[in-house]
N, CA and C atoms of all chains as a GROMACS GRO file, in nm:
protein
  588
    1UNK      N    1   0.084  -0.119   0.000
    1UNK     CA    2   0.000   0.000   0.000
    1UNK      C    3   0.088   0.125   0.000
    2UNK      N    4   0.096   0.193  -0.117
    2UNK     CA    5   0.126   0.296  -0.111
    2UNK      C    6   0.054   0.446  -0.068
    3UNK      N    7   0.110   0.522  -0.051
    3UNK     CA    8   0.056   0.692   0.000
    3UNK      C    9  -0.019   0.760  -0.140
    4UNK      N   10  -0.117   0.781  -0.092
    4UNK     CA   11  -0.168   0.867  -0.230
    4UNK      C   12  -0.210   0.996  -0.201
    5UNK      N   13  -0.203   1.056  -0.278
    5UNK     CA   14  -0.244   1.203  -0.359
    5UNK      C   15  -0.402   1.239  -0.344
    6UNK      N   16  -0.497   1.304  -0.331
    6UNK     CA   17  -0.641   1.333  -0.350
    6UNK      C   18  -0.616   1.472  -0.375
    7UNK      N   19  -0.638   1.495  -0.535
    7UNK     CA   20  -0.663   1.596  -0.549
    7UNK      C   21  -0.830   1.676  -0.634
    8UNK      N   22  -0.884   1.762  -0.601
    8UNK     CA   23  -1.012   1.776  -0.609
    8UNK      C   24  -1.017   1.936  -0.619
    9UNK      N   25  -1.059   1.955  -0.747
    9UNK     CA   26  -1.074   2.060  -0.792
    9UNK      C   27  -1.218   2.137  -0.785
   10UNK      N   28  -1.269   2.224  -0.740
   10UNK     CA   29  -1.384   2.238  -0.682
   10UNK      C   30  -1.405   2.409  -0.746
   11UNK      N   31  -1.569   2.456  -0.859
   11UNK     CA   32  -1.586   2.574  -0.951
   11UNK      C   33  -1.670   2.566  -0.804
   12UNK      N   34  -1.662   2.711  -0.772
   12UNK     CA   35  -1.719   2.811  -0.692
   12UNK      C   36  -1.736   2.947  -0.708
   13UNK      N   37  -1.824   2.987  -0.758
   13UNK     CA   38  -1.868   3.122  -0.752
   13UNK      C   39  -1.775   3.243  -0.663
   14UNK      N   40  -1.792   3.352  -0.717
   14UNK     CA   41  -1.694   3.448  -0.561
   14UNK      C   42  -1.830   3.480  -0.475
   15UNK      N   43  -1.960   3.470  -0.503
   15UNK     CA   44  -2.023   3.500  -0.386
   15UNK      C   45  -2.031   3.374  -0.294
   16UNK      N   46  -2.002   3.262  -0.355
   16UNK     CA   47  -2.042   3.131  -0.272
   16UNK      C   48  -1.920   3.129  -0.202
   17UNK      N   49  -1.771   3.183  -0.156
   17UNK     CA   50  -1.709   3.131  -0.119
   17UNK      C   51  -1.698   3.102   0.022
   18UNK      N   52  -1.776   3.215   0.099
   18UNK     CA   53  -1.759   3.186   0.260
   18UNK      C   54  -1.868   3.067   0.257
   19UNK      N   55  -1.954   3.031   0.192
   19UNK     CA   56  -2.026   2.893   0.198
   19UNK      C   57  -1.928   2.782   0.180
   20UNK      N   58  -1.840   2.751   0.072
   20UNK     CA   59  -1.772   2.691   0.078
   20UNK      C   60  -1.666   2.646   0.121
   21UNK      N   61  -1.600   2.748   0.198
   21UNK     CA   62  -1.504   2.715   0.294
   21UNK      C   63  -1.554   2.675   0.417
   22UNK      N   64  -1.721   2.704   0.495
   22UNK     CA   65  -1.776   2.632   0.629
   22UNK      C   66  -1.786   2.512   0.566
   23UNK      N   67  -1.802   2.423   0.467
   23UNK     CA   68  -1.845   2.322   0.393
   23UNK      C   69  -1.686   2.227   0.390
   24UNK      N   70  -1.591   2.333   0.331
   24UNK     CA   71  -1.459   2.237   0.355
   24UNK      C   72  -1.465   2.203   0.479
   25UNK      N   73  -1.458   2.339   0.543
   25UNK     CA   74  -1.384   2.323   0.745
   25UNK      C   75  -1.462   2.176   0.793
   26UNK      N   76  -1.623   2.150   0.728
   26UNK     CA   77  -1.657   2.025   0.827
   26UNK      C   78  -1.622   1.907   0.747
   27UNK      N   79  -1.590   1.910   0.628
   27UNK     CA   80  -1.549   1.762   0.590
   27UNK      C   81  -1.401   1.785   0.658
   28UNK      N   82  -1.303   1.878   0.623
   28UNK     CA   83  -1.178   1.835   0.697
   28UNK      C   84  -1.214   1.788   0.815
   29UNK      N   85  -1.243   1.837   0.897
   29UNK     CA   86  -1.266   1.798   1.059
   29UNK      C   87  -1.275   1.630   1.058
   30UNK      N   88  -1.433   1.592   0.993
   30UNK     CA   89  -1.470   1.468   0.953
   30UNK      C   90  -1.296   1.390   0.941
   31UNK      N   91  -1.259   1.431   0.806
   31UNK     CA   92  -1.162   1.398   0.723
   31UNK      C   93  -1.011   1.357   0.838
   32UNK      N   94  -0.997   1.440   0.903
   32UNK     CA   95  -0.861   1.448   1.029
   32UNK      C   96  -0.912   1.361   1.105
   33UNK      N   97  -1.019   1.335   1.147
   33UNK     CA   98  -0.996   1.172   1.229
   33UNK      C   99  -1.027   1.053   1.194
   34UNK      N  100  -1.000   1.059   1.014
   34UNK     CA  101  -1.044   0.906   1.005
   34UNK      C  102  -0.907   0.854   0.986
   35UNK      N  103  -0.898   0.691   1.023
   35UNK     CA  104  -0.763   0.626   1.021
   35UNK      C  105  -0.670   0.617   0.866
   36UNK      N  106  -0.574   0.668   0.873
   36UNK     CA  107  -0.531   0.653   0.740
   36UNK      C  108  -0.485   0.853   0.687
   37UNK      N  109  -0.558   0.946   0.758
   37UNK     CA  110  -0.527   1.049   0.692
   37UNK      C  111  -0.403   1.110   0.723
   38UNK      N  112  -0.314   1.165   0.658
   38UNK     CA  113  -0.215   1.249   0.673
   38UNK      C  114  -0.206   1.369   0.661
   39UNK      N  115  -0.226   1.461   0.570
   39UNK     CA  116  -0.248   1.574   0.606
   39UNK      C  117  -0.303   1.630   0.437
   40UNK      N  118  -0.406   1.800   0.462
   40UNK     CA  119  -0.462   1.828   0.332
   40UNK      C  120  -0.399   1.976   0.336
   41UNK      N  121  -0.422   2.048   0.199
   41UNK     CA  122  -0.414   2.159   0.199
   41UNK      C  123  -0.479   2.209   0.108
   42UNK      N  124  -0.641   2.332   0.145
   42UNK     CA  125  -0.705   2.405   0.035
   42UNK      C  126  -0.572   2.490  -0.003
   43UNK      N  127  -0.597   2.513  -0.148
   43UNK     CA  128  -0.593   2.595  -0.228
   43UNK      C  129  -0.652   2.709  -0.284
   44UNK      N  130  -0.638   2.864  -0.281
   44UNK     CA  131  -0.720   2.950  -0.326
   44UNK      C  132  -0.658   3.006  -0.505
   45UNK      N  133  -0.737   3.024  -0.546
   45UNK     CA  134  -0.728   3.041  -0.671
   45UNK      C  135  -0.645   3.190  -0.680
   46UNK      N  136  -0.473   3.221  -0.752
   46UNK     CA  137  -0.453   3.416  -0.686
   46UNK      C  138  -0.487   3.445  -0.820
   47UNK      N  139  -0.560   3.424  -0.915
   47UNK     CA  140  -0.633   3.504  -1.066
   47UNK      C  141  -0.772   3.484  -1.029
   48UNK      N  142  -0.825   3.571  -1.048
   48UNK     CA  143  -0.946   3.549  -1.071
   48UNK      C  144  -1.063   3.521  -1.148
   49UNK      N  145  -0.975   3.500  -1.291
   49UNK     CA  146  -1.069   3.432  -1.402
   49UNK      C  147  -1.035   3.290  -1.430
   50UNK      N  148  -0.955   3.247  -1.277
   50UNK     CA  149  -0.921   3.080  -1.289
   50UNK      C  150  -1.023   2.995  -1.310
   51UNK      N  151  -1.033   2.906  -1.334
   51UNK     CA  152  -1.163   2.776  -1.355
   51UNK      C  153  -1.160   2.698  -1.276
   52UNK      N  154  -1.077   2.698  -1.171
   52UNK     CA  155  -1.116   2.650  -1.004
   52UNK      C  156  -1.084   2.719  -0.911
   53UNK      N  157  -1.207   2.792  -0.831
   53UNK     CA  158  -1.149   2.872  -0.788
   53UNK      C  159  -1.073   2.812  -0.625
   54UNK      N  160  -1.136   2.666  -0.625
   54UNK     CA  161  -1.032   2.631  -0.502
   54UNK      C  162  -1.002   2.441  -0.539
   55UNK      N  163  -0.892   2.407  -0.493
   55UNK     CA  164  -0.855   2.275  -0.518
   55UNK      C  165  -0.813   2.209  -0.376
   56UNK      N  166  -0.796   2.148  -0.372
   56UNK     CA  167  -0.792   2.070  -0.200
   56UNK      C  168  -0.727   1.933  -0.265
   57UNK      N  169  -0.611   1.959  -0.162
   57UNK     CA  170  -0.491   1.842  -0.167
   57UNK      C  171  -0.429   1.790  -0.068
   58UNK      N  172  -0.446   1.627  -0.112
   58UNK     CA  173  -0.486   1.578   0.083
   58UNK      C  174  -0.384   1.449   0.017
   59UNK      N  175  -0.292   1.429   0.178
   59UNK     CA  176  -0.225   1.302   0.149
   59UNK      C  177  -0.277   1.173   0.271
   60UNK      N  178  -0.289   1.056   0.174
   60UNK     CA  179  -0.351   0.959   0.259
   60UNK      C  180  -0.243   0.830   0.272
   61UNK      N  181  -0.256   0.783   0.343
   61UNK     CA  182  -0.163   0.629   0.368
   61UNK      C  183  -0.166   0.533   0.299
   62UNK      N  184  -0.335   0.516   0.252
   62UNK     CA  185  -0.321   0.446   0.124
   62UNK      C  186  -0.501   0.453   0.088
   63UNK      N  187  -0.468   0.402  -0.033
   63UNK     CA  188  -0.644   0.436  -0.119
   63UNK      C  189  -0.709   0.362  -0.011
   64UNK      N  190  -0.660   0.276   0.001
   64UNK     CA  191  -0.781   0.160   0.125
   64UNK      C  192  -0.846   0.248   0.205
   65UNK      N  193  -0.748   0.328   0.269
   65UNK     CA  194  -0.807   0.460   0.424
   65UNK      C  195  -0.910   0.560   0.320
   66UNK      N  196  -0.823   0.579   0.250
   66UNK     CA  197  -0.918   0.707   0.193
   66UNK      C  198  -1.090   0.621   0.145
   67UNK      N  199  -1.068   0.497   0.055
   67UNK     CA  200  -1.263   0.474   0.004
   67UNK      C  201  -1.326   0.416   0.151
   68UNK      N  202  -1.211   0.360   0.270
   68UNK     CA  203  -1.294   0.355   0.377
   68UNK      C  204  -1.383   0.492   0.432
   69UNK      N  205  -1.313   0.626   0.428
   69UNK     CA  206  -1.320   0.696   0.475
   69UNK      C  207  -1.478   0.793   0.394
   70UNK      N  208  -1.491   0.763   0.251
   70UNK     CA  209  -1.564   0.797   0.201
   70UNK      C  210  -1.661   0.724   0.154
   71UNK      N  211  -1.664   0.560   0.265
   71UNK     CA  212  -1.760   0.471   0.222
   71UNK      C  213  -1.886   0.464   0.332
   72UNK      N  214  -1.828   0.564   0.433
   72UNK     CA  215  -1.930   0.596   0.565
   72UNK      C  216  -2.026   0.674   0.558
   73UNK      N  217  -2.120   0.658   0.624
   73UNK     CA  218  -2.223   0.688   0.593
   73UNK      C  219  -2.252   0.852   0.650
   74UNK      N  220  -2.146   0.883   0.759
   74UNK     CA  221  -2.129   0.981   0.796
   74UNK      C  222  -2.098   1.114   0.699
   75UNK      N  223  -1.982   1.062   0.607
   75UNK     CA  224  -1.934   1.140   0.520
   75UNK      C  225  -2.039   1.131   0.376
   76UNK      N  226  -2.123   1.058   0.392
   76UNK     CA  227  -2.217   1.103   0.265
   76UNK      C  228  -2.325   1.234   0.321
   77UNK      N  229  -2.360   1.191   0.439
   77UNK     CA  230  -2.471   1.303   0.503
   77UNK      C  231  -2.378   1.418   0.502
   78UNK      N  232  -2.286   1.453   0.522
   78UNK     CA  233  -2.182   1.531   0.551
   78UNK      C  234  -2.160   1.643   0.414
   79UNK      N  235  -2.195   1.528   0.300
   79UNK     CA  236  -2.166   1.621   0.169
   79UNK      C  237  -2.289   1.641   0.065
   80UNK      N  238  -2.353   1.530   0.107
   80UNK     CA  239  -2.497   1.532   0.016
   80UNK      C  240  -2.563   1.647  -0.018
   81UNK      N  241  -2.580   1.764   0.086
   81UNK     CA  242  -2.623   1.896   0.047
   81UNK      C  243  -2.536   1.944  -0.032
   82UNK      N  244  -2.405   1.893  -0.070
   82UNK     CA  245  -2.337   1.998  -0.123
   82UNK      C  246  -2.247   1.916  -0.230
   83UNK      N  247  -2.320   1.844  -0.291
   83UNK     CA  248  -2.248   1.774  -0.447
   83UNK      C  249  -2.274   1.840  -0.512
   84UNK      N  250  -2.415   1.907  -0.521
   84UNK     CA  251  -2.412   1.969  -0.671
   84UNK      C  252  -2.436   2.092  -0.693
   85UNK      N  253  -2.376   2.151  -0.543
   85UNK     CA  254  -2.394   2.315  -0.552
   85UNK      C  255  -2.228   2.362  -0.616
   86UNK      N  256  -2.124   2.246  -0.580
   86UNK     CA  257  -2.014   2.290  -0.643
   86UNK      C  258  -1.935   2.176  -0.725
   87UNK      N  259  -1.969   2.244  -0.833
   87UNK     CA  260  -1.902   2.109  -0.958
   87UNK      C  261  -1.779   2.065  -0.876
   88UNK      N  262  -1.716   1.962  -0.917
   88UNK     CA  263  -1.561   1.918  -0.864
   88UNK      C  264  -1.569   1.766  -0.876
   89UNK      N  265  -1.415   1.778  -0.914
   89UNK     CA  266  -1.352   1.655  -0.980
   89UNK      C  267  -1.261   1.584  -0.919
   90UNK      N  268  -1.300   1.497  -0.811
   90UNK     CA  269  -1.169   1.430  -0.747
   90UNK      C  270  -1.133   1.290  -0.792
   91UNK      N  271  -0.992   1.309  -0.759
   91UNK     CA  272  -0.955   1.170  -0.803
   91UNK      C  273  -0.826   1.108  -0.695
   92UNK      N  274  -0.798   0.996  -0.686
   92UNK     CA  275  -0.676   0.980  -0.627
   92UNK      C  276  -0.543   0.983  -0.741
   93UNK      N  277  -0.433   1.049  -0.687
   93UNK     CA  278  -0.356   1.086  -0.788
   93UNK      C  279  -0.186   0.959  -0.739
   94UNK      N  280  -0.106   0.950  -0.819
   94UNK     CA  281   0.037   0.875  -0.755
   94UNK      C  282   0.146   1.011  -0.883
   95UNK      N  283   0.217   1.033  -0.773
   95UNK     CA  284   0.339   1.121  -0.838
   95UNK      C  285   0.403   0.996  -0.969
   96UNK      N  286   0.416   1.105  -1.056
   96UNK     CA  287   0.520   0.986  -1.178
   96UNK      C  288   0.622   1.043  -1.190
   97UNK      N  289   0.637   1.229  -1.166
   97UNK     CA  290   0.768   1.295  -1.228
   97UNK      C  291   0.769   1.374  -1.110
   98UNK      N  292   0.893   1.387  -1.118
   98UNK     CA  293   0.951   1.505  -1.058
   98UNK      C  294   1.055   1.610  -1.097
   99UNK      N  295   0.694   3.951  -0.192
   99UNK     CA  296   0.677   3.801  -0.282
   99UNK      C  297   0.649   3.720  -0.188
  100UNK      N  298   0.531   3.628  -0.222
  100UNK     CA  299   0.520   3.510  -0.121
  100UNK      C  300   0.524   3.381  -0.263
  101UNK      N  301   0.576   3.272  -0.174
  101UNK     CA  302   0.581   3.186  -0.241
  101UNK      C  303   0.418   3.104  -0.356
  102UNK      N  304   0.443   3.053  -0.439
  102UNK     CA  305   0.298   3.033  -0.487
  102UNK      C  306   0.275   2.906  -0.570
  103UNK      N  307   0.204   2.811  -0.584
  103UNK     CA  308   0.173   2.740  -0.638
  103UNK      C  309   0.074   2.723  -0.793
  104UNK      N  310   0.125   2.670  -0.892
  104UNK     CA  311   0.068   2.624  -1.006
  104UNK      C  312  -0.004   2.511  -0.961
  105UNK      N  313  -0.105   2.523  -1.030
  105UNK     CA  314  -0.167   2.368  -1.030
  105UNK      C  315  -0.199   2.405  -1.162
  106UNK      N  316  -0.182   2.272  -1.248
  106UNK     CA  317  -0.247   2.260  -1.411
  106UNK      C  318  -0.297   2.158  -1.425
  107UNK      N  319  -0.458   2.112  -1.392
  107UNK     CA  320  -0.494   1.988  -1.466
  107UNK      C  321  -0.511   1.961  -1.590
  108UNK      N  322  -0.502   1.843  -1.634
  108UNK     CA  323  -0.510   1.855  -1.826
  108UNK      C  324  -0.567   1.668  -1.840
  109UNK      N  325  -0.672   1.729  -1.916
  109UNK     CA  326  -0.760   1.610  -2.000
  109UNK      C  327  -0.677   1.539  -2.092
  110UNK      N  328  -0.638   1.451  -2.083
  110UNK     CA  329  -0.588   1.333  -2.174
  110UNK      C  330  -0.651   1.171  -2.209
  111UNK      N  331  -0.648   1.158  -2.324
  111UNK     CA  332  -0.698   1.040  -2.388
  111UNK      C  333  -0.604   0.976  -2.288
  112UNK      N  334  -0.657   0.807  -2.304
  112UNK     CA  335  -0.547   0.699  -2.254
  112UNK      C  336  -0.466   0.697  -2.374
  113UNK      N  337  -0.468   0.702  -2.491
  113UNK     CA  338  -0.406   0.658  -2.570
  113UNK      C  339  -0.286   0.762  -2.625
  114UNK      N  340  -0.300   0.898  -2.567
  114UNK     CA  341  -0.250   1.005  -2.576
  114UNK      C  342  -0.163   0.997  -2.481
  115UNK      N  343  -0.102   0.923  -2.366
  115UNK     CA  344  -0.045   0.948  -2.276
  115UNK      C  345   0.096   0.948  -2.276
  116UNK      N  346   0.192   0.873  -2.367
  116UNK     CA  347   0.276   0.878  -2.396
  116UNK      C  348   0.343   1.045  -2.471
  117UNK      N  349   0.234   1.060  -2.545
  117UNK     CA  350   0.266   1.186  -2.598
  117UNK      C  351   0.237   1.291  -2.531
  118UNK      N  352   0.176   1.333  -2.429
  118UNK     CA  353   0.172   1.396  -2.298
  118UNK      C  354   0.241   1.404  -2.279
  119UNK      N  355   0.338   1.276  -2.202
  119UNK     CA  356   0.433   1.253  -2.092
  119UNK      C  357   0.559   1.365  -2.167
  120UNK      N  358   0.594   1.310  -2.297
  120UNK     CA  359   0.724   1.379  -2.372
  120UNK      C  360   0.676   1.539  -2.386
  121UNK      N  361   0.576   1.570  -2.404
  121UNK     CA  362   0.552   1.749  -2.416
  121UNK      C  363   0.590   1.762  -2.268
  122UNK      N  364   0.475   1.700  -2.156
  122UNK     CA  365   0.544   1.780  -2.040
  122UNK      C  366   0.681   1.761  -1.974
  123UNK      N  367   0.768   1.630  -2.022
  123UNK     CA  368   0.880   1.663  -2.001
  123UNK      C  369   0.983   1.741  -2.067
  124UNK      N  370   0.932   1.795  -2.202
  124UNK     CA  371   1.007   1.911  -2.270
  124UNK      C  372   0.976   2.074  -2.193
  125UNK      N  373   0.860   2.071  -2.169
  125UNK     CA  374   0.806   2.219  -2.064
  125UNK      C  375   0.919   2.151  -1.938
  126UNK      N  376   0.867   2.058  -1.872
  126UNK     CA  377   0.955   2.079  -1.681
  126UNK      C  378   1.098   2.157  -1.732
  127UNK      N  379   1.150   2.078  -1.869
  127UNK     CA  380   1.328   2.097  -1.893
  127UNK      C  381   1.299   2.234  -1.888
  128UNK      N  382   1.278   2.298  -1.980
  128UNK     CA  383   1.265   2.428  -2.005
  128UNK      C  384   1.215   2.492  -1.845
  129UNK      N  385   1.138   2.445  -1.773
  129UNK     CA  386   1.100   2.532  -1.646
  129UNK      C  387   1.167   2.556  -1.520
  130UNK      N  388   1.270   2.413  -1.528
  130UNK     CA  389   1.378   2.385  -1.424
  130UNK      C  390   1.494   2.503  -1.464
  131UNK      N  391   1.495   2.583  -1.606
  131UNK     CA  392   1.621   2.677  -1.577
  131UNK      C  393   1.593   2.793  -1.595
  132UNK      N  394   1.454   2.789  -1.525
  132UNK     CA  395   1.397   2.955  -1.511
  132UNK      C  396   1.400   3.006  -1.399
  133UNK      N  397   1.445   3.139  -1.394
  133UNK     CA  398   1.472   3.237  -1.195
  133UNK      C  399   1.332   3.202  -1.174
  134UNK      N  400   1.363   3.150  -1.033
  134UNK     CA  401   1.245   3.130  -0.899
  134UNK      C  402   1.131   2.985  -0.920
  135UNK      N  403   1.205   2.924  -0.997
  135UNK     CA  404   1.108   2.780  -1.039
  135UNK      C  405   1.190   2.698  -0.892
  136UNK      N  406   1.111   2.625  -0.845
  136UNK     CA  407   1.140   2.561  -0.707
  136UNK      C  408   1.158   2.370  -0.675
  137UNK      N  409   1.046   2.396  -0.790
  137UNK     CA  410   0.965   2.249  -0.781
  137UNK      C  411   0.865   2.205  -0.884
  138UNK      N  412   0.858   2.045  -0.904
  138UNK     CA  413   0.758   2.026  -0.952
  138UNK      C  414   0.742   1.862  -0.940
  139UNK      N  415   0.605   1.850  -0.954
  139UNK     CA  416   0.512   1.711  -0.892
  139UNK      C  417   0.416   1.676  -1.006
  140UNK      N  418   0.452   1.554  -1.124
  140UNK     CA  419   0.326   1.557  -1.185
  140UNK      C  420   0.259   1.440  -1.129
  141UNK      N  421   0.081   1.406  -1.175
  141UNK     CA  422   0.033   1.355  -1.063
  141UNK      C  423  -0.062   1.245  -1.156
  142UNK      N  424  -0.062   1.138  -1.175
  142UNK     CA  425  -0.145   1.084  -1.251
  142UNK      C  426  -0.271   0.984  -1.179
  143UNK      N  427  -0.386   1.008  -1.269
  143UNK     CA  428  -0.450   0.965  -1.182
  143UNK      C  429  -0.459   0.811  -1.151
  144UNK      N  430  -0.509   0.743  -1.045
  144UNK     CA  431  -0.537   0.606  -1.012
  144UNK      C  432  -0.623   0.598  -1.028
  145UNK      N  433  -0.733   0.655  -1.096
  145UNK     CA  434  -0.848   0.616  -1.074
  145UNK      C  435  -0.900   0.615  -1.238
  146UNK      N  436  -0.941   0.494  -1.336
  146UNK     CA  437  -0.954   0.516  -1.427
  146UNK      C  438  -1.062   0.662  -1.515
  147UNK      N  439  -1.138   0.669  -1.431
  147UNK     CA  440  -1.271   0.717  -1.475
  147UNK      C  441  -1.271   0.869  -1.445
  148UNK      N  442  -1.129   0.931  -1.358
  148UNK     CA  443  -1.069   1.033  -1.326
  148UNK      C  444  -1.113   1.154  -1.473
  149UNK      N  445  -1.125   1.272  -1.400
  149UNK     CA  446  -1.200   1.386  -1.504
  149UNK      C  447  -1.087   1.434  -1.560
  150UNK      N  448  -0.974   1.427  -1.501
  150UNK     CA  449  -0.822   1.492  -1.503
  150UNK      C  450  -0.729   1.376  -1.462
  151UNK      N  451  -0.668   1.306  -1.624
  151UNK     CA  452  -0.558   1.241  -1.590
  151UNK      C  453  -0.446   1.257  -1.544
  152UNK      N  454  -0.403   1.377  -1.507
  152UNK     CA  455  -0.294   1.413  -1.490
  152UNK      C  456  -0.282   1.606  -1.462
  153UNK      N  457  -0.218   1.556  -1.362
  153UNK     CA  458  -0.247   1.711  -1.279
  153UNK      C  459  -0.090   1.789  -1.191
  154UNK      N  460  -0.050   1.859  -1.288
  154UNK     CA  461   0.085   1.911  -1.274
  154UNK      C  462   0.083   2.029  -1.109
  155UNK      N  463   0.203   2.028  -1.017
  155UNK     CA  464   0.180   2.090  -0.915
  155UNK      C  465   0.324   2.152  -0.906
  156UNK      N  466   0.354   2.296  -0.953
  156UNK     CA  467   0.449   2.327  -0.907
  156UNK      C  468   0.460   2.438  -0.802
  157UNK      N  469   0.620   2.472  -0.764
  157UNK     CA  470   0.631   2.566  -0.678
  157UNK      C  471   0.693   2.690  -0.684
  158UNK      N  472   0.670   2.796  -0.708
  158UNK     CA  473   0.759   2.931  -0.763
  158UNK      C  474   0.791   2.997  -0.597
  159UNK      N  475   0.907   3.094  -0.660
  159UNK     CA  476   0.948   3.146  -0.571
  159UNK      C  477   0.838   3.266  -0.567
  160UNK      N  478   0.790   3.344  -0.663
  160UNK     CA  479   0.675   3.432  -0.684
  160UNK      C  480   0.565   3.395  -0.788
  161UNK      N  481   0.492   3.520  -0.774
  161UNK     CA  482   0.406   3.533  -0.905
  161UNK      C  483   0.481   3.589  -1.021
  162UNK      N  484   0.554   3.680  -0.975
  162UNK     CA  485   0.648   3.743  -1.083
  162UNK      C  486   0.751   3.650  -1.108
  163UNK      N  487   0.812   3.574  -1.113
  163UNK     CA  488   0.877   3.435  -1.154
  163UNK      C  489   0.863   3.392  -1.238
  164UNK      N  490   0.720   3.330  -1.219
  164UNK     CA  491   0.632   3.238  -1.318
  164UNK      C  492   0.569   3.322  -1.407
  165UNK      N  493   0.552   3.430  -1.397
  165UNK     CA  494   0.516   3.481  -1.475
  165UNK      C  495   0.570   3.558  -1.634
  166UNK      N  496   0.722   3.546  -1.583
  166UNK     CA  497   0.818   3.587  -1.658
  166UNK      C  498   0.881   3.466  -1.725
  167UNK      N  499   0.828   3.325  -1.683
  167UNK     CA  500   0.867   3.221  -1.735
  167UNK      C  501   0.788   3.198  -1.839
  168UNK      N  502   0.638   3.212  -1.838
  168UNK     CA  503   0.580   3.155  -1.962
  168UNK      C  504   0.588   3.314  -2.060
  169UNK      N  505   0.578   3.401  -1.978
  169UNK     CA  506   0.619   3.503  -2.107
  169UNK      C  507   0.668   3.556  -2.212
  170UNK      N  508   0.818   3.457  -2.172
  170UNK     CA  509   0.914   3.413  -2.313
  170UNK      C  510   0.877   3.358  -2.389
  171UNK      N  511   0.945   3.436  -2.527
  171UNK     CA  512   0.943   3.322  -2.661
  171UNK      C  513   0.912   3.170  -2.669
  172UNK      N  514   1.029   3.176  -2.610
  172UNK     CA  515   1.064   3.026  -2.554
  172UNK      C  516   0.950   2.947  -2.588
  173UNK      N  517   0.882   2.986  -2.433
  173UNK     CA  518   0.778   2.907  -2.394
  173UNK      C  519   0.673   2.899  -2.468
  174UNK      N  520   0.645   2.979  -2.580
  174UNK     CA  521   0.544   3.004  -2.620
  174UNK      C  522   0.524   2.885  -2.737
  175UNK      N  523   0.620   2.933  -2.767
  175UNK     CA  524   0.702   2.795  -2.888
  175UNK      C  525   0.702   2.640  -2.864
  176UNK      N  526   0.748   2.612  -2.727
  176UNK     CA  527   0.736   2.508  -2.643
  176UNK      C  528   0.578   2.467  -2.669
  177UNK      N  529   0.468   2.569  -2.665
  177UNK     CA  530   0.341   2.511  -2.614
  177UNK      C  531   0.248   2.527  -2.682
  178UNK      N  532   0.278   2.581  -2.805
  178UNK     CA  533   0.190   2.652  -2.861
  178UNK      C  534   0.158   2.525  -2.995
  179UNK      N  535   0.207   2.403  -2.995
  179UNK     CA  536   0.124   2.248  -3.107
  179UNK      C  537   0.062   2.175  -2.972
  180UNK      N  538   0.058   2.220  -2.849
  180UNK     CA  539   0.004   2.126  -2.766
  180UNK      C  540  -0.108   2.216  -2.688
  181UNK      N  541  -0.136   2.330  -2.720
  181UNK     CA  542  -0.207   2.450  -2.661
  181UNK      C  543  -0.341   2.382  -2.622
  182UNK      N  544  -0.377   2.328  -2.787
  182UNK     CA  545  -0.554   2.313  -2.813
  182UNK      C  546  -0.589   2.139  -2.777
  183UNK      N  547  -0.456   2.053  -2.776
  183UNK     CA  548  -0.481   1.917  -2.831
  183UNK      C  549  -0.478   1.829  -2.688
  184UNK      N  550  -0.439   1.931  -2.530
  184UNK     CA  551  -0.501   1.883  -2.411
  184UNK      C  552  -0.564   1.954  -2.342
  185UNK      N  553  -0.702   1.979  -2.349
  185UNK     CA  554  -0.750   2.089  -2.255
  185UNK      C  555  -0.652   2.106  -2.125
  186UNK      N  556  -0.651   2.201  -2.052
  186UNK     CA  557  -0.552   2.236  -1.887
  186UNK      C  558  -0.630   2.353  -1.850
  187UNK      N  559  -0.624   2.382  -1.714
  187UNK     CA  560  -0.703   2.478  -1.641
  187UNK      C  561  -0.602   2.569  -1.576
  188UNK      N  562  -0.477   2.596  -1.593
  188UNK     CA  563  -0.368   2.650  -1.529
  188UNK      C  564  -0.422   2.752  -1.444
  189UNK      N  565  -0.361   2.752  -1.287
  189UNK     CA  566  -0.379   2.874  -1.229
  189UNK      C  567  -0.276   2.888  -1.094
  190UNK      N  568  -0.256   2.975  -1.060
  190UNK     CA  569  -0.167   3.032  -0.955
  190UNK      C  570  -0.227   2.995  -0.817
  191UNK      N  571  -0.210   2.931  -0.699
  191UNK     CA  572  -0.288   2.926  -0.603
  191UNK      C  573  -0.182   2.955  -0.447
  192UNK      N  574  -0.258   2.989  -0.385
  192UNK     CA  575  -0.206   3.003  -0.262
  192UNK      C  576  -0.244   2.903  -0.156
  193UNK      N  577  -0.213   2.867  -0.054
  193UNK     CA  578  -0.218   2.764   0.044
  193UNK      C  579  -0.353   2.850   0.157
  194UNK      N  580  -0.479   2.829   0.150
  194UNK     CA  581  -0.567   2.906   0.289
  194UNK      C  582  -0.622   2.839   0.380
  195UNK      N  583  -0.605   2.670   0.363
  195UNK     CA  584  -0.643   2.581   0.508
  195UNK      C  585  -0.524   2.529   0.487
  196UNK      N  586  -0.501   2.454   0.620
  196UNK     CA  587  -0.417   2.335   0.620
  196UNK      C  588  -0.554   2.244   0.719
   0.00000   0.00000   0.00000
């Protein structure tokens, strides 16, 4: 089991953004005590005609922790209000270059 | 100057990936001998069905850095048969959770 990458690119409006950052703060929270997480970091967009205006990049111990972590039922109630107020594309990522 | 992050995701065929790989390792060459380039992480996805196969993460010493990097000839030349043929969302980001 290797360490993976989650990176998740997330279109947000500039009026939606203090919505979306109370929306990160409780999945991180969620996110920091499940077994397996290591550490994330939002991203703010510094242009403002970017096409995301925030991305969130989180390192996990291995994919196993992370689809445990998003196979709970906790973390669906957690986001369900908020799949389709902000498009976003996550995926688990593995470094190839450096 | 505060330090700043690129993120570039970019849509690629599977079958396109090879020819990806060689464009973006002709850009890193070219980016590794530009003032204030720091770093770089490309990121592919694990997940087949991923929206973004591959998602470039670098690190500048500024905005004015990077900005003077793709501004050149150079670069323009470098990118300009691969501009249209992988969509990418390039943008400058700053770090606002951990």
């Amino acid at each position: 089991m290797n360490q993976v990458t989650l990176i998740n690119p997330f279109k947000v409006p500039p009026f939606q953004e203090e919505s979306f950052l109370d929306f990160w703060g409780s999945v991180a929270a969620y996110m920091r005590l499940q077994p397996g997480f290591l550490s994330t970091r939002l991203h703010k967009a510094a242009w403002e005609e970017a096409h995301f205006r925030f991305i969130n990049v989180a390192i996990w111990e291995s994919e196993e922790h992370f689809q445990a972590a998003i196979d709970k039922a906790e973390f669906k109630e957690l986001t369900a209000p908020y799949r389709d107020v902000f498009p976003h594309y996550p995926s688990l990522y593995e470094v190839v270059r450096t």
